[in-house]
PLY file of the C-alpha trace (Angstrom):
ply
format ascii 1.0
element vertex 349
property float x
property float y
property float z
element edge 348
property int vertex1
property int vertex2
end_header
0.00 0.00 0.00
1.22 3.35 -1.23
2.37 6.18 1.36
-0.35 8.36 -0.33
-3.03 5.74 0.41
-2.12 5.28 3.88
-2.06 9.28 4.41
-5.49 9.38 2.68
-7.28 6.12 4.64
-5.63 7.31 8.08
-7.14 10.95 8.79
-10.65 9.56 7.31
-10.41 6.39 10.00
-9.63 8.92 12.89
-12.59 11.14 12.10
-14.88 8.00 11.69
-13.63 6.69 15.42
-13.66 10.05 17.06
-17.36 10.67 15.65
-18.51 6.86 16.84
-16.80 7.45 20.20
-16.73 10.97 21.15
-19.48 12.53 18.85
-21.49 14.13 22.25
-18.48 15.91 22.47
-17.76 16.92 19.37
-21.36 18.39 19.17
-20.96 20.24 22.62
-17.84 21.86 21.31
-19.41 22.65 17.98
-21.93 24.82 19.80
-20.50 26.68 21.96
-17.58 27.33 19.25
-20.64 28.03 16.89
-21.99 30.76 20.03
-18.50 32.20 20.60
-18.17 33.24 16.99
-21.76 34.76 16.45
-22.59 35.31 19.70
-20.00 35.70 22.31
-21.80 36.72 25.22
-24.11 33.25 25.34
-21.28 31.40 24.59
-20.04 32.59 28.30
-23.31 32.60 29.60
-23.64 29.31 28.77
-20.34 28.29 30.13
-20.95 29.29 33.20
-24.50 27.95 33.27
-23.22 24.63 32.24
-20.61 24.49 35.29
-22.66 25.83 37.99
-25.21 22.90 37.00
-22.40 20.55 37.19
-21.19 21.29 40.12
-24.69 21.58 41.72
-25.24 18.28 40.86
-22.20 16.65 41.93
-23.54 15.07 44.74
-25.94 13.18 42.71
-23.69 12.29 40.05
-21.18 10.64 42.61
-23.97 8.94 44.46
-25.22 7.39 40.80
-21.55 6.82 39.86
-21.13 4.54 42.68
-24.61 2.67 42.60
-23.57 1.27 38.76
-20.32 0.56 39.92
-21.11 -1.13 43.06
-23.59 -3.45 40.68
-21.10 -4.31 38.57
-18.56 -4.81 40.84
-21.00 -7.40 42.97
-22.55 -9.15 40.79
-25.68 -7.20 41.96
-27.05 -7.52 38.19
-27.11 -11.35 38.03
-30.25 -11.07 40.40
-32.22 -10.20 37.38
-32.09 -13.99 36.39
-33.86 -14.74 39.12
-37.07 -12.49 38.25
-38.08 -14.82 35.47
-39.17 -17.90 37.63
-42.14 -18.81 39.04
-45.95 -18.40 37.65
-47.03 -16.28 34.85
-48.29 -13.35 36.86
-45.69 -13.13 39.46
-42.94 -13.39 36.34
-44.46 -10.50 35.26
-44.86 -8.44 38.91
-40.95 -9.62 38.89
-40.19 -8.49 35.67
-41.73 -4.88 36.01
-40.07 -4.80 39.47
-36.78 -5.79 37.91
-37.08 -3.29 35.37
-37.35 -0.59 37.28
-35.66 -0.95 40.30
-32.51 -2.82 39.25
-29.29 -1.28 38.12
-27.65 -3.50 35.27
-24.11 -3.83 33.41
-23.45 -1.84 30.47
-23.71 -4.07 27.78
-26.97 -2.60 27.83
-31.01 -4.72 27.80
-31.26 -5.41 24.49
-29.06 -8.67 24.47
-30.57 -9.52 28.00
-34.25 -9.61 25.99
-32.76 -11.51 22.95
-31.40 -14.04 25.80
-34.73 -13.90 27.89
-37.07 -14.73 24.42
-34.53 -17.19 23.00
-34.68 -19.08 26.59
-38.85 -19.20 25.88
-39.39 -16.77 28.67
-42.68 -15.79 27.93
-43.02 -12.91 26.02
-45.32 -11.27 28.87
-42.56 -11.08 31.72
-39.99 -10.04 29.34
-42.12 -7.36 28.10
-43.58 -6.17 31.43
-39.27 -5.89 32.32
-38.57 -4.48 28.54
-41.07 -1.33 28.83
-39.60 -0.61 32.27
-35.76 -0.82 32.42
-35.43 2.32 30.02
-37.21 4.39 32.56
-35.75 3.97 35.93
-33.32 2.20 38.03
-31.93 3.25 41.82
-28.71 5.59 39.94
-31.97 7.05 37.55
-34.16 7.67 40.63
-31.33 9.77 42.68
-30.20 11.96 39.76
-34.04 12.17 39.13
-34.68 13.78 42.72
-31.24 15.79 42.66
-32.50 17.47 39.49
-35.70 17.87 39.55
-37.81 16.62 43.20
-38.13 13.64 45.30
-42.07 13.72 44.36
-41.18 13.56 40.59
-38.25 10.62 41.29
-40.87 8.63 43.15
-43.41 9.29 40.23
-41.27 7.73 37.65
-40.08 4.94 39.85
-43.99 4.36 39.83
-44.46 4.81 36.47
-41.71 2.87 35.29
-43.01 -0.23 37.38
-46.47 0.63 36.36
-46.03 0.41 32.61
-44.16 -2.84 33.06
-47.34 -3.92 34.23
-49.87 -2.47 32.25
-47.45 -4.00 29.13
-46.74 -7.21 30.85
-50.88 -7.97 31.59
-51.67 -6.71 28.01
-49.78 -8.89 26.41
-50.52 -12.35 28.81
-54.15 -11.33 27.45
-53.02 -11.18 23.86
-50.89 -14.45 24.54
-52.99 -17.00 22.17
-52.03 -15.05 19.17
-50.08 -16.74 16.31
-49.06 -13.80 15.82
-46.91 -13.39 19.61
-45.55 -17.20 18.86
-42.04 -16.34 17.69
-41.28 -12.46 18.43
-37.57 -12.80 17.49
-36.95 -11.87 14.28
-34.70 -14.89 11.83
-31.23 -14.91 12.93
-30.96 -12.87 16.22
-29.00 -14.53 18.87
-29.41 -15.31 22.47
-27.26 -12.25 23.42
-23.80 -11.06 24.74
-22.15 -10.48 28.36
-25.17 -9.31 29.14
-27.27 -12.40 29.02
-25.24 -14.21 30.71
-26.58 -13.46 33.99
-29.75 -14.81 33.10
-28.26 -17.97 31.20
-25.88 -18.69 33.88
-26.80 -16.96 37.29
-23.35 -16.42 39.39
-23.60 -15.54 43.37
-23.35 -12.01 44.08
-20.11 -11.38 46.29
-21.24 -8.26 48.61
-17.59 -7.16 49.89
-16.24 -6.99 46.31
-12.75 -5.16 48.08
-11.63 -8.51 48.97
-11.05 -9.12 45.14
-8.51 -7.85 42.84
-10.29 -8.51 39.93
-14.09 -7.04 41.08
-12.10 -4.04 42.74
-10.78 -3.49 39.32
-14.14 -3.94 37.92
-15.61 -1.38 40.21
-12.98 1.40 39.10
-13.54 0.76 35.66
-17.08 0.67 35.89
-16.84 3.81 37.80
-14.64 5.90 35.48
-16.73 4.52 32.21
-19.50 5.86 33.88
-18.41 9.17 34.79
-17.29 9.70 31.46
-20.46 8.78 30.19
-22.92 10.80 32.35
-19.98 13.81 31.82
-20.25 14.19 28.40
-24.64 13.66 28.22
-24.92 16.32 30.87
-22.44 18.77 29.64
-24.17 18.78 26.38
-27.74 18.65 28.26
-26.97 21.53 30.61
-26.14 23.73 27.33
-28.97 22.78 25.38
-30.86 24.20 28.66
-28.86 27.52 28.70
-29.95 28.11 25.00
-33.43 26.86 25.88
-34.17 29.63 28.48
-32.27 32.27 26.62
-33.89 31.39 23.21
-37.27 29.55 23.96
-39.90 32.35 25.35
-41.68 30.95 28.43
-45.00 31.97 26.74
-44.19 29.38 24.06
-43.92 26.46 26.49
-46.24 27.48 28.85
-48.63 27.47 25.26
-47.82 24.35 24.22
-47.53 22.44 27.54
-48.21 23.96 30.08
-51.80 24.45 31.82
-54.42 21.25 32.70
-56.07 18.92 30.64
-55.04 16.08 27.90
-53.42 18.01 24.77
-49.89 19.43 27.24
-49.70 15.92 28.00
-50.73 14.48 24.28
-48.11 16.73 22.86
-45.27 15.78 25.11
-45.51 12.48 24.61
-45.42 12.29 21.33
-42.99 15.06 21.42
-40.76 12.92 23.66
-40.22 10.35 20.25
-38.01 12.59 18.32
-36.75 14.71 21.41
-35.70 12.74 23.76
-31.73 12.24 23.94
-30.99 10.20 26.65
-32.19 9.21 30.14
-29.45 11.97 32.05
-29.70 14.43 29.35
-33.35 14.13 29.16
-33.70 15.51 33.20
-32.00 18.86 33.31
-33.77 19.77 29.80
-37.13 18.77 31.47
-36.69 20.25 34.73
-35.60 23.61 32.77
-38.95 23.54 30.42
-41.02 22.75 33.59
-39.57 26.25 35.28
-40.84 28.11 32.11
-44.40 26.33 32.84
-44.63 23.40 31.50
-47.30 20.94 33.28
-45.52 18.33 35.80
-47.79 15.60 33.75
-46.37 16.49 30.35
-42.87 16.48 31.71
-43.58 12.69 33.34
-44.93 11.42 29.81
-41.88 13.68 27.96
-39.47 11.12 29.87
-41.63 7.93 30.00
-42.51 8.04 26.53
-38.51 9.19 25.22
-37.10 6.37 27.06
-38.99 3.93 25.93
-39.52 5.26 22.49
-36.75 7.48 21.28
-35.02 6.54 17.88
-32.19 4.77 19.20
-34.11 2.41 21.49
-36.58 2.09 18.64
-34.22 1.03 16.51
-32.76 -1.23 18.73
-35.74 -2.91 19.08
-36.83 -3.05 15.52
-33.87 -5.01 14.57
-34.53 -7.19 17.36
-37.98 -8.22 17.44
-41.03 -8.99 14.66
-42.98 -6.14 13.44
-46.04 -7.07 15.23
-43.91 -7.58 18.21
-41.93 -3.91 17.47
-45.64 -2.46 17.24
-46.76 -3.84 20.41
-43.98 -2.38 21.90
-44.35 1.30 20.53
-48.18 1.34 20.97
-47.81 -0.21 24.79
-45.23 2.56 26.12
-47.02 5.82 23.88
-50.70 4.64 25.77
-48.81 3.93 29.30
-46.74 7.19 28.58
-49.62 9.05 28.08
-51.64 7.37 31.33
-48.73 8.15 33.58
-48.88 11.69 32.92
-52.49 11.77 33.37
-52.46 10.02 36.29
-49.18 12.47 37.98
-51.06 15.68 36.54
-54.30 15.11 38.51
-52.13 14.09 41.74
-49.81 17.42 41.70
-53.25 19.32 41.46
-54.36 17.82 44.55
0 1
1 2
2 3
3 4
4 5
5 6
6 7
7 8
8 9
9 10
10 11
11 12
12 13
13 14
14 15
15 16
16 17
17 18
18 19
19 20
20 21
21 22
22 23
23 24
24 25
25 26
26 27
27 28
28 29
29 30
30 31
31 32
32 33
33 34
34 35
35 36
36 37
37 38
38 39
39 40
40 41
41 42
42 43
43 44
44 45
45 46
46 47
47 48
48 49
49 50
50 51
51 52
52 53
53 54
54 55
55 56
56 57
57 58
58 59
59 60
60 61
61 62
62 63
63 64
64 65
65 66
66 67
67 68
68 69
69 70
70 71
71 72
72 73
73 74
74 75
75 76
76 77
77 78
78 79
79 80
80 81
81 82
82 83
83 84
84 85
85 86
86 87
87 88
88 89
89 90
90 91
91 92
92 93
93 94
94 95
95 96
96 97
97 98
98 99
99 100
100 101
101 102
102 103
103 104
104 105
105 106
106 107
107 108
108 109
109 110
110 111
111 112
112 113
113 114
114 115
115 116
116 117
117 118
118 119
119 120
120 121
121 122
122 123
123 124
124 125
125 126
126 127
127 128
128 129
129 130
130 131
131 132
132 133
133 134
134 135
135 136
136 137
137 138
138 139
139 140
140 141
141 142
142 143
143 144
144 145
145 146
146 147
147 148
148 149
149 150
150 151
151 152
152 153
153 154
154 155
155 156
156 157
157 158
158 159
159 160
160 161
161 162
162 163
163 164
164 165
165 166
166 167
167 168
168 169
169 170
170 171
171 172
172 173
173 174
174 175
175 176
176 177
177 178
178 179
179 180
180 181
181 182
182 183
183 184
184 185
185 186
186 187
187 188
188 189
189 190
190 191
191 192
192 193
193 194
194 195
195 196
196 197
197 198
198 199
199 200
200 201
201 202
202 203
203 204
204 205
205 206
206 207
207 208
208 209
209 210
210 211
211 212
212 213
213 214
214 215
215 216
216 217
217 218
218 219
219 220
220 221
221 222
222 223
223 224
224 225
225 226
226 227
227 228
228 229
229 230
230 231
231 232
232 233
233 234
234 235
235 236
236 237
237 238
238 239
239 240
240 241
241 242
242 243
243 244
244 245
245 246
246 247
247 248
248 249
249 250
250 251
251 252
252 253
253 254
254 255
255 256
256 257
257 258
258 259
259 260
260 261
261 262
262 263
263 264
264 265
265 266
266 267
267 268
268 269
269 270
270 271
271 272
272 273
273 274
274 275
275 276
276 277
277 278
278 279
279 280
280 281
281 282
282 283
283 284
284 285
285 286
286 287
287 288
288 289
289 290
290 291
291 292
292 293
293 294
294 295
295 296
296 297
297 298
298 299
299 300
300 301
301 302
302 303
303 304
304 305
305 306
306 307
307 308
308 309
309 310
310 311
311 312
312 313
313 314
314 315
315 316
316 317
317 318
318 319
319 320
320 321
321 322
322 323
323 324
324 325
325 326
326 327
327 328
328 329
329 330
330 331
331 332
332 333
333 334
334 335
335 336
336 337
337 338
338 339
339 340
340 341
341 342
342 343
343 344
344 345
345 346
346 347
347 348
């Protein structure tokens, strides 16, 4: 291979890995170099705003930090495996409860469901635990209450657990269908590191300091982490500086703010194309609810983006059937929507 061929391929390959890897970065810096050449002043402002959310949230960014590390580091996450035992209806309490209330590695749920459905785990349980890991687990619920309240962290604990349910139920109605038989789509495995908990259930070792090799986990697990959460906050908390110094509060206050179904309509299907990421999603939230949006519509914003947002969609679409995929999509938008009914007529109490 030629010199000039090599000096061609290699800055092309960098790009390409720094925009796979690093891209929420790249963006951040893009804006505020984008503000500091046509408008310098927001470009500090936002700075600063960015940083003084950062370090206001410190607190609950260490405490979350340590709660997925502490999982990992455990074994706490094999204890998933054993929420999928036992009779239809309390597999599917379990799985909704598993969902949303248990922290899990970062390989991430989707090859946990490809290994739940290839081990003929009925499609109900897995379901009632697919709708509501997205939503909430116990590093979610404090960054949740650090960000926004403790009322709103309990609501989506709730809510997550509660669409699990709703899903879960809907489905073990729907269960004689031909067309539920086989929801994995031709050719999709049984999953990675991530099923393996569930395939292979390994005892969770609580004082994890007595082991090299799970002390080493927990560091890594902790610095992946805060690297992670960094980078989707940093870009979240300017996205909110530009939001309150671009977005008049009449506007939101318009469009979702006030009582009855269309604030809460809107922001869930809103929450689709919107949402980022679970993090991100909180700050942006918690700054559209200060210009007036309705404490419903923000609920449904961030039940229905978890579930729903492009990427997971995606995700799910290449896993599952298309009746299967629809299901899914049509089970967290109704839930979504429910939810925020449901928190908007409590907060008016």
């Amino acid at each position: 291979m030629s010199d000039a061929t090599i000096s061609a391929k290699g800055p092309i390959s960098w790009i390409q890995y720094l925009w796979r890897h690093e891209r929420v970065w790249i963006v951040t810096v893009l804006i505020l170099a984008l503000l500091a050449i046509f408008d310098p002043g927001q470009a500090a402002s936002s700075t600063v705003f960015a940083g003084k959310a950062l370090l206001h949230t410190a607190p609950y960014l260490i405490l979350s930090i340590s709660i997925a590390a502490w999982a990992g580091a455990t074994g706490a996450d094999n204890l998933i495996a054993r929420a999928f035992t036992g009779a239809p209806l309390l597999m599917i309490l379990m799985g909704a409860l598993a969902g949303g209330l248990s922290p899990f590695c970062s390989c991430g749920v989707i090859p946990l469901i490809a290994a739940l459905l290839a081990m003929r785990v009925p499609l109900s349980a897995v379901m009632a635990f697919w709708l509501a890991s997205p939503i909430m687990d116990p590093s979610m619920f404090f960054l949740t209450a650090g960000m926004l309240d403790l009322e709103f962290a309990i609501a989506k604990t709730l809510a997550a657990i509660g669409l699990g349910l709703f899903g879960g139920l809907t489905i073990h109605a729907l269960s004689g269908s031909a067309i539920l038989a086989n929801p994995l789509r031709e050719g999709v495995g049984n999953g990675g590191c991530g099923a393996s908990a569930v395939r292979s259930p390994k005892p969770v070792v609580w004082q994890f300091w007595t082991q090299p090799e799970r002390r080493a986990r927990f560091a890594r697990d902790a610095l992946k982490t805060t690297l992670f959460l960094s980078k989707w906050l940093t870009l979240a908390f300017v996205l909110e500086s530009l939001m309150l110094a671009w977005v008049p509060a009449e506007t939101v206050t318009a469009a979702l703010g006030g009582e009855g179904l269309m604030p809460i309509f809107v922001a869930t299907l809103v929450g689709v194309p919107a949402y980022l990421n679970g993090y991100a999603a909180l700050p942006l939230v918690g700054g559209l609810i200060d210009q007036g949006m309705a404490p419903g519509a923000g609920l449904a914003f961030l039940v229905a983006g978890g579930v729903t947002s492009i990427p997971a969609a995606m995700a799910v679409w290449a896993l599952a059937r298309p009746p299967v995929f629809a299901l899914y999509i049509a089970l967290s938008l109704t839930g979504a929507f429910a939810v925020g009914l449901l928190f908007q007529g409590w907060s008016v109490i």
